[in-house]
C-alpha positions in Angstrom: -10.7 8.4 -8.0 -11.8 6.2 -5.5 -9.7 3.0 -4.1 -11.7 0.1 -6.4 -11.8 2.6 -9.4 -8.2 3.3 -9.3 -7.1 0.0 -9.0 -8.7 -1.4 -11.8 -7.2 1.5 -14.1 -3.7 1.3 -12.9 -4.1 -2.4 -13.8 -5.2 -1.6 -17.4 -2.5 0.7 -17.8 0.5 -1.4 -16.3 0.0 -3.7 -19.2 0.2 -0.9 -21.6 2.7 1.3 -20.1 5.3 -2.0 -20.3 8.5 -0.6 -21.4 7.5 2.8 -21.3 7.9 5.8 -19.5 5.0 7.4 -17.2 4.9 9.8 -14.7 2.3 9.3 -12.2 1.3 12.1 -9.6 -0.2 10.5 -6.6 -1.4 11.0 -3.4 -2.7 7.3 -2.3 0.7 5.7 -1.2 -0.5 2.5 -2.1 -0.4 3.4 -5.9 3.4 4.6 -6.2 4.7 1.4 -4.2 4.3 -0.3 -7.5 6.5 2.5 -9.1 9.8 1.4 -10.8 11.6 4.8 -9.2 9.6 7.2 -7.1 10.5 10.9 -6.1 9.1 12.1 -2.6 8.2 16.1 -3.0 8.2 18.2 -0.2 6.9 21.7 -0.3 7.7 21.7 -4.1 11.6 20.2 -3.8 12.6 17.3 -3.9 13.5 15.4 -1.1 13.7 11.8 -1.3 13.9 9.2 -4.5 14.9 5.7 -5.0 12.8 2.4 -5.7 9.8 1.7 -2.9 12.6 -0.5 -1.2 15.2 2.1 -1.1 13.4 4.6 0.1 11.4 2.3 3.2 15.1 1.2 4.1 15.9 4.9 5.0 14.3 7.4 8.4 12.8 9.6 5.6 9.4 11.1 4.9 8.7 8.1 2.8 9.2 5.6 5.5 7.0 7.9 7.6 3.7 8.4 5.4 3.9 4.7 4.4 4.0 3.5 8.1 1.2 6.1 8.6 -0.9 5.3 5.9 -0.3 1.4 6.1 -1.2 1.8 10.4 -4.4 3.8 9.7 -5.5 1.6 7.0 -5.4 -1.6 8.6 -7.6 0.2 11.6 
């Protein structure tokens, strides 16, 4: 899906996935930020999980593709 496209579905569906469980696979970091719990997978294992606070508090991968992502977007 493309940025605005996205966007406007997670939207839709945050209303309708209120006190429910979803599991989200995503490769745009901006979308899982939102996430109430988030597990980082590396080469099929997993190697990081925690809230979007939790895990940009630590060194780890997380920290490192959001700082990425976040630097190159804003370019």
């Amino acid at each position: 899906l493309d940025t605005h496209t996205e966007y406007k579905l997670f939207k839709a569906l945050q209303k309708y996935l209120e006190k429910k469980t979803a599991i989200i696979i995503a490769h745009r970091l901006s979308t899982v930020q939102q996430a109430d719990y988030i597990y980082v997978l590396d080469k099929g294992e997993i190697v990081e999980e925690g809230t979007h606070q939790e895990l940009m508090e630590r060194e780890g991968l997380y920290n490192q593709y959001m700082r990425k992502y976040f630097s190159t977007e804003t370019l």
